[in-house]
C-alpha positions in Angstrom: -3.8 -8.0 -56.0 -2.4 -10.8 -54.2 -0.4 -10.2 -50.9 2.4 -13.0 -52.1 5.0 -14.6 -49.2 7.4 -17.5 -50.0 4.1 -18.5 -53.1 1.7 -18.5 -50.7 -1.3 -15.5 -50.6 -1.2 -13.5 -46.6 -3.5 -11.2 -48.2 -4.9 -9.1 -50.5 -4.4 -6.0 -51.9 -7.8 -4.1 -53.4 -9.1 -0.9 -55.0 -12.3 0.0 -55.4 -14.8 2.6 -57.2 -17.7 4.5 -56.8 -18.8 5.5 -60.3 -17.5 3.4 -63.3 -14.8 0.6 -63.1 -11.1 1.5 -64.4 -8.6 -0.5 -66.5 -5.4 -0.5 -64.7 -2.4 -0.4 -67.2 -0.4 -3.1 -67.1 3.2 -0.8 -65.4 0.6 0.5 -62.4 -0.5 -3.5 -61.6 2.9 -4.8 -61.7 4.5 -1.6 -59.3 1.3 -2.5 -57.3 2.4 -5.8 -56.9 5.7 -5.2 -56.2 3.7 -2.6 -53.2 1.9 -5.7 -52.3 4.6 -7.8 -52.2 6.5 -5.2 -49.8 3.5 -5.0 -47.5 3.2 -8.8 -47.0 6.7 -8.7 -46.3 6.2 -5.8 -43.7 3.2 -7.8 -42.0 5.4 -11.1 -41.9 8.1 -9.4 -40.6 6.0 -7.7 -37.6 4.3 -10.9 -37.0 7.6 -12.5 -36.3 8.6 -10.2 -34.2 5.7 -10.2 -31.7 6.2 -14.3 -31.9 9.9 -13.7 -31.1 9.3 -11.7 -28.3 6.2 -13.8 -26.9 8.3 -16.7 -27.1 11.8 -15.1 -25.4 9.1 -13.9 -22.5 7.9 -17.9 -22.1 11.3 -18.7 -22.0 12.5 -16.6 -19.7 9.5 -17.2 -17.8 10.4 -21.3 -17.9 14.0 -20.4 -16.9 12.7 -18.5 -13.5 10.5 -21.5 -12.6 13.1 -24.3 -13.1 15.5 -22.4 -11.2 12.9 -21.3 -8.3 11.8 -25.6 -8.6 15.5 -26.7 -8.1 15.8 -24.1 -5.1 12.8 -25.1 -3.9 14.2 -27.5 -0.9 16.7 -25.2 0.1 13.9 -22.7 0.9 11.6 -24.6 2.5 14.4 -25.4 4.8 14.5 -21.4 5.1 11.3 -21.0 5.8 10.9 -23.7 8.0 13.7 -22.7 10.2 12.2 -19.5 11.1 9.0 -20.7 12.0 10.7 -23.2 14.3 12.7 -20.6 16.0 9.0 -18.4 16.0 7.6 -21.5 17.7 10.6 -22.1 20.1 10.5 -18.7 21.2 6.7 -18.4 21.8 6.6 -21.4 23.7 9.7 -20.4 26.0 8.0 -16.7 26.5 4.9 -18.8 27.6 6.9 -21.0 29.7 8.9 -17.9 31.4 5.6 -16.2 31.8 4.0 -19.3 33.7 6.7 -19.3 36.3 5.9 -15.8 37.2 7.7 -12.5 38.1 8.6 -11.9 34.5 11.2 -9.8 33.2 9.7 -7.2 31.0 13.8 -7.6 29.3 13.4 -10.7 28.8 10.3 -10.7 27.7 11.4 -8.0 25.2 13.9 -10.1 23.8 11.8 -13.0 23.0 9.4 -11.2 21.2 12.0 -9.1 19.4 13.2 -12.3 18.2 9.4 -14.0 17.0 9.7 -10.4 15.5 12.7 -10.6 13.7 12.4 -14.3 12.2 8.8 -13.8 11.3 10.3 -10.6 9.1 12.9 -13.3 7.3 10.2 -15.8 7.0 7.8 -13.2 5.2 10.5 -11.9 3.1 11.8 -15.5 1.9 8.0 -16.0 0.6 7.7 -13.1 -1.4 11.2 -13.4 -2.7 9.6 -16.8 -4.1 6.6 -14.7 -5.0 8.5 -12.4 -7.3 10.3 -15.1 -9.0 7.4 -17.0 -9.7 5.1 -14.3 -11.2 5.1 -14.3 -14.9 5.7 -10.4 -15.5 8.2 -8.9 -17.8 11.6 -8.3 -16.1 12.6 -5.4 -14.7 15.8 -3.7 -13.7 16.5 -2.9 -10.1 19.5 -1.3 -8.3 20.1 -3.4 -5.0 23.4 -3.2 -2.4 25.2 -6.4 -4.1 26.9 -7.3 -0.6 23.3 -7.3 1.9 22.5 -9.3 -1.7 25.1 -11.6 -1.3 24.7 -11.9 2.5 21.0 -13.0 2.1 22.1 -15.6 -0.2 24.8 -17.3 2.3 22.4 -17.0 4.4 19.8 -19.0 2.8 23.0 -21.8 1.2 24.6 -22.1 5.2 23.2 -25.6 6.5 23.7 -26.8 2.9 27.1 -25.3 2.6 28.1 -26.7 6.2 26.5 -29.9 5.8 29.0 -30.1 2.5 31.5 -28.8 4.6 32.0 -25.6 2.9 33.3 -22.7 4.7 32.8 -19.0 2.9 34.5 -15.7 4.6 33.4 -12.3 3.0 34.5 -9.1 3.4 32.8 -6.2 1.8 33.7 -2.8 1.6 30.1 -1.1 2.5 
């Protein structure tokens, strides 16, 4: 019996037997078909389903990399400043140290500080990381303010360059 859907045959539907063939009567073919015709239905349905969900996952997958690409400049100017600072610091440790008699306190604080912008460096690349992956979302519980500081943060020379000035005040 022919799996029908929209005139066109998605399958077929068959019965077979092991010792002598069997005339079907004519009210068992056509409720048969009418099965068939369910099942095709079924299949067709299922089938657009997993394309419907394939397709929402490319597209929400296209939506994270156009958004990550027009953020892109803003984070390279995030990353770079770090690694400045990293390099400024290194090289005025290395100067410090050269003129002798170093203070360990001093010391301390320009490596606290490599330290601290090499975290916000690391962390701005696997941010960028996690947006770029092509998984299926997730839910997360974050603090919305550290959130919302992060992301001034990472806007400031473009928000004082526009001449934008933001004050905050979160209850934490």
């Amino acid at each position: 019996i022919p799996l029908l859907l929209g005139g066109r045959v998605t399958g077929v539907l068959s019965f077979g037997a092991f010792k002598q063939s069997l005339r079907c009567p004519d009210e068992i073919a056509t409720r048969l078909k009418m099965v068939g015709q369910f099942l095709a239905g079924a299949v067709a349905l299922a089938r657009q389903g997993e394309e419907v969900r394939q397709l929402r996952q490319r597209i929400w997958h296209a939506d994270r990399v156009q958004r990550v690409s027009m953020l892109s400049a803003a984070i390279a100017h995030q990353i770079n400043q770090p690694l400045t600072a990293i390099l400024s610091n290194a090289q005025a440790g290395l100067r410090y140290l050269d003129r002798g008699n170093a203070n360990p306190k001093v010391m301390r604080e320009v490596l606290e500080s490599v330290e601290r912008e090499d975290k916000r460096a690391s962390q701005t690349i696997r941010t960028m990381r996690t947006l770029l992956k092509r998984d299926d979302t997730r839910s997360e519980r974050f603090e919305l303010a550290s959130a919302l500081d992060a992301v001034l943060r990472l806007l400031s020379t473009e928000l004082l360059a526009q001449g934008i000035r933001v004050e905050t005040r979160f209850d934490r």
